[in-house]
N, C-alpha and C positions, 0 to 999 in steps of 0.2 A: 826452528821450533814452531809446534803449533798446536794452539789449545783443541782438544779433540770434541770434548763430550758437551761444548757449548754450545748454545745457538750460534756459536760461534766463528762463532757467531752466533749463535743462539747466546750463549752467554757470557760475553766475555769480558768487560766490565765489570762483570758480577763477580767474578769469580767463584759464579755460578751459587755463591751464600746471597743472592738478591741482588745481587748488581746487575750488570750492563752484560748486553754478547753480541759478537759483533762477526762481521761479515761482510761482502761490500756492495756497491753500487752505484749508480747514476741514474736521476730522473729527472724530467721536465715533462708540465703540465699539460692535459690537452686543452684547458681552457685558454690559453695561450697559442693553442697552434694557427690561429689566422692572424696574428701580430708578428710583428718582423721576428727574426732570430733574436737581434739585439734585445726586444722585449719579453722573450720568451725566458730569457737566463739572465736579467737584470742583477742576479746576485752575485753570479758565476766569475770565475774568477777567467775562465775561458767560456769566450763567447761562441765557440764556432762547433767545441765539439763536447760530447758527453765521456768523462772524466771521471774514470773509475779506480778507487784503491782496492787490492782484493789479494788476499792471500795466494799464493801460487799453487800450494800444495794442501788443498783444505772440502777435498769432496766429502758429501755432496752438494757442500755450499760453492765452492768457488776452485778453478785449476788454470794451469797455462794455457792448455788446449781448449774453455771454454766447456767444459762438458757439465758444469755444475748449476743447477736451478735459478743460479743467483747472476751467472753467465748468460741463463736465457732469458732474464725477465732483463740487464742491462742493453742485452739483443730487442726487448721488445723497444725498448724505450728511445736507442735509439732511432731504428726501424720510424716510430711514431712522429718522432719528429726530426727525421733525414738530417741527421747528423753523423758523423765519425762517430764511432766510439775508441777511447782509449784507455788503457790499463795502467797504471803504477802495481807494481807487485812488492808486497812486503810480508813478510810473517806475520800473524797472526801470532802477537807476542809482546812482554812490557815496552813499552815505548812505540804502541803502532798506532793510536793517535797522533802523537807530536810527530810522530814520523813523516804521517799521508794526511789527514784532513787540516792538522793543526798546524802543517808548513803550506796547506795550500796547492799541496802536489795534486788532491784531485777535490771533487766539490761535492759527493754523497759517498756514505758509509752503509752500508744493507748489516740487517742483521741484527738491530741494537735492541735491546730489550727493552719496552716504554720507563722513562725515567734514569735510563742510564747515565750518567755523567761520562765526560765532558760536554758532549753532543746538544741540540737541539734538537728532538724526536717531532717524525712528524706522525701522523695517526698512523694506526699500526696498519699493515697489507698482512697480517696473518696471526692467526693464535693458534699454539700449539702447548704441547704438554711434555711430560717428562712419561716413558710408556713404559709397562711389564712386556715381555715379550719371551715365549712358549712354545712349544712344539703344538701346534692344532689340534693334534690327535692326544696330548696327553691330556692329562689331571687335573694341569696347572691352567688351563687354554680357559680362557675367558675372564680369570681372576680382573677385577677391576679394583682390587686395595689391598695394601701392604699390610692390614688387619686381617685379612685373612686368614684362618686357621690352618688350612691346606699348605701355607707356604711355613709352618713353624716342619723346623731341621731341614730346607731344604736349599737346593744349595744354588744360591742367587749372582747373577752378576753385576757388579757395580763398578762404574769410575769414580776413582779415589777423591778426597776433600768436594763431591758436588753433596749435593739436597738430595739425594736420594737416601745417602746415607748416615743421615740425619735421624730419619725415618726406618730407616731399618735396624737400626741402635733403638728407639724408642720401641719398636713391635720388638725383640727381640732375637732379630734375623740376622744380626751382623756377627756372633758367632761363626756359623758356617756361611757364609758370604764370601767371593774369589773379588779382590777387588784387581782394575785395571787402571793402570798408569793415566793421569791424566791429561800429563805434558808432552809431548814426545817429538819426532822430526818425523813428520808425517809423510816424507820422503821415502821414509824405509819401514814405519811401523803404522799400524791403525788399530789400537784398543778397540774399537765399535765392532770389526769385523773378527777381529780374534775372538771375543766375545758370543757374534754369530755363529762362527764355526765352533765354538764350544758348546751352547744351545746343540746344534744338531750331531754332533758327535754325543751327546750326552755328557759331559765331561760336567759341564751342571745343570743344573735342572732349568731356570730362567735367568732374565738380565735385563737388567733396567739401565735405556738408554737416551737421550734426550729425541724427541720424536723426529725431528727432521732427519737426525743420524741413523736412528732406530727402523724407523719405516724405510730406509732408502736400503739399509741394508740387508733386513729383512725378506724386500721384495725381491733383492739377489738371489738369498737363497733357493738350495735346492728343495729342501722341505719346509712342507708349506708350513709358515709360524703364523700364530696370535700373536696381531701387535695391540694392546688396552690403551689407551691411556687414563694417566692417575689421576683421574678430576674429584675423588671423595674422600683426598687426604685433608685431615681437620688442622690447624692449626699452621706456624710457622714448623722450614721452609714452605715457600710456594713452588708448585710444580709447573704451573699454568702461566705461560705471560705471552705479552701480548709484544710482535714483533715490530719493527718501527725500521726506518730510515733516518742515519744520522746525520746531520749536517751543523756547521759548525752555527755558534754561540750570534744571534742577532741577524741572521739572515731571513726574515719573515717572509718577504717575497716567492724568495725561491721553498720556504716551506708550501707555502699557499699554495704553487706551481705542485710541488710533488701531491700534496694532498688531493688538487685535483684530478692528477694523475693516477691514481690509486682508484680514486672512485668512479671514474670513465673505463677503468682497464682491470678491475677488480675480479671479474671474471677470467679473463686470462690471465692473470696472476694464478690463479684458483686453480686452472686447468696445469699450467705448470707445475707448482707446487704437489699436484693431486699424479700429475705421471711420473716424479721422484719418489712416490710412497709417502710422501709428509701426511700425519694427520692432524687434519685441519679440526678446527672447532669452532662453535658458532658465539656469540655474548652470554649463552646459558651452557658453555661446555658440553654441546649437542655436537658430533660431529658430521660433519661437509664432507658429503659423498661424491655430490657433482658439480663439476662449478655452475655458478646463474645463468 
């Protein structure tokens, strides 16, 4: 099983009502990279190699084969400071903390929402949103909020129990609203993309989807879509959060290390993130066109 419509790793903690999303990874610091190995991962439960838990089956965050954004920024890291890398794979599902960081199997978690429990987050490497997504050429192409007059009878996509649909209860849109499975064995199904291909088949009019899933799938498609995101929705849920690296409870060191590591490599994060389709966003919900 695996939670689909989270940042989920985008949201998975949260249970996408404010909590946590998770996703995985491994990092160490550059400010660290002219001290031995041993002082470079003082926290680490393994010293020699960078030690990643990460869903098998979870693009465009994380796969077997390594294809998913979260794949290549553990690629950078290790790359950075010439280590192995290696994977523990687990679902993306109840029990995948105590499973991978809370037994120690691996030493970072990618993906966590800022604040999510259990984790110790470190500064976030990306802020993204929850988006509207359109056919370009239609109506609906450019809508920037679920207040929208235009979207009243129109027929929206949503993943079931997240914050989108929160919001489309309060405007009045969940009437004719198609919702999609949240949970699923992402082995054999993908809400995100069935979703996509009902956008462009017309089957509904738009679909709101969490922006890393949304943008990634989006730039699949064959017809070109508006992807918004929803930065001027008022009140609770929040759509907007800020993504984080999780690692376990009283490790400071090796936070220290990652945060370094985020601010020396921030830029390439940006460029990855930005050739998945992710829309990024800046501390004023401006969005990142091109990385620094």
């Amino acid at each position: 099983m695996a939670i689909v419509a989270q940042p989920a790793h985008s949201l998975r903690s949260a249970r996408m009502k404010g909590r946590a999303v998770a996703a995985f990874v491994t990092l160490v610091a550059l400010a660290a990279l002219s001290s031995s190995a041993s002082a470079q991962v003082a926290d680490l439960v393994d010293r020699s190699t960078l030690r990643v838990c990460a869903d098998p089956a979870n693009m465009p965050f994380t796969d077997e084969e390594g294809q998913g954004f979260e794949n290549k920024i553990a690629e950078l890291m290790a790359s950075k400071l010439g280590l192995a890398l290696d994977y523990t794979w687990f679902p993306q599902a109840t029990g995948f903390y105590r499973m991978t960081l809370g037994a120690k199997r691996c030493d970072v978690v990618m993906g966590y929402v800022a604040g999510g429990d259990p984790v110790l987050n470190t500064n976030a490497y990306y802020r993204s949103a929850w988006v509207l997504i359109a056919k370009k050429d239609g109506d609906l192409a450019g809508i920037d909020t679920l207040e929208d007059p235009r979207l009243k009878g129109r027929r929206i996509g949503v993943i079931a129990g997240t914050p989108p649909g929160d919001l489309l209860t309060r405007n009045g849109l969940m009437p004719m609203a198609r919702p999609y499975a949240l949970v699923v064995d992402r082995r054999f199904e993908s809400p995100a993309e069935a979703m996509i291909a009902d956008i462009d088949s017309g089957e509904i009019d738009a679909g709101i989807l969490w922006g890393p899933i949304g943008g990634y799938y989006a730039k699949k498609s064959e017809i070109p879509l508006s992807v918004v995101p929803l930065v001027k929705e008022k009140g609770d849920p929040a759509l907007v959060y800020r993504i984080t690296f999780g690692i376990r409870p009283g490790e400071l060191n090796w936070k220290h290390q990652l945060n370094a590591f985020i601010k020396e490599e921030q830029g390439a994060i940006n460029r990855i993130l930005l050739d998945y389709g992710v829309p990024l966003l800046d501390g004023q919900n401006r969005p990142i066109e091109a990385a620094p």
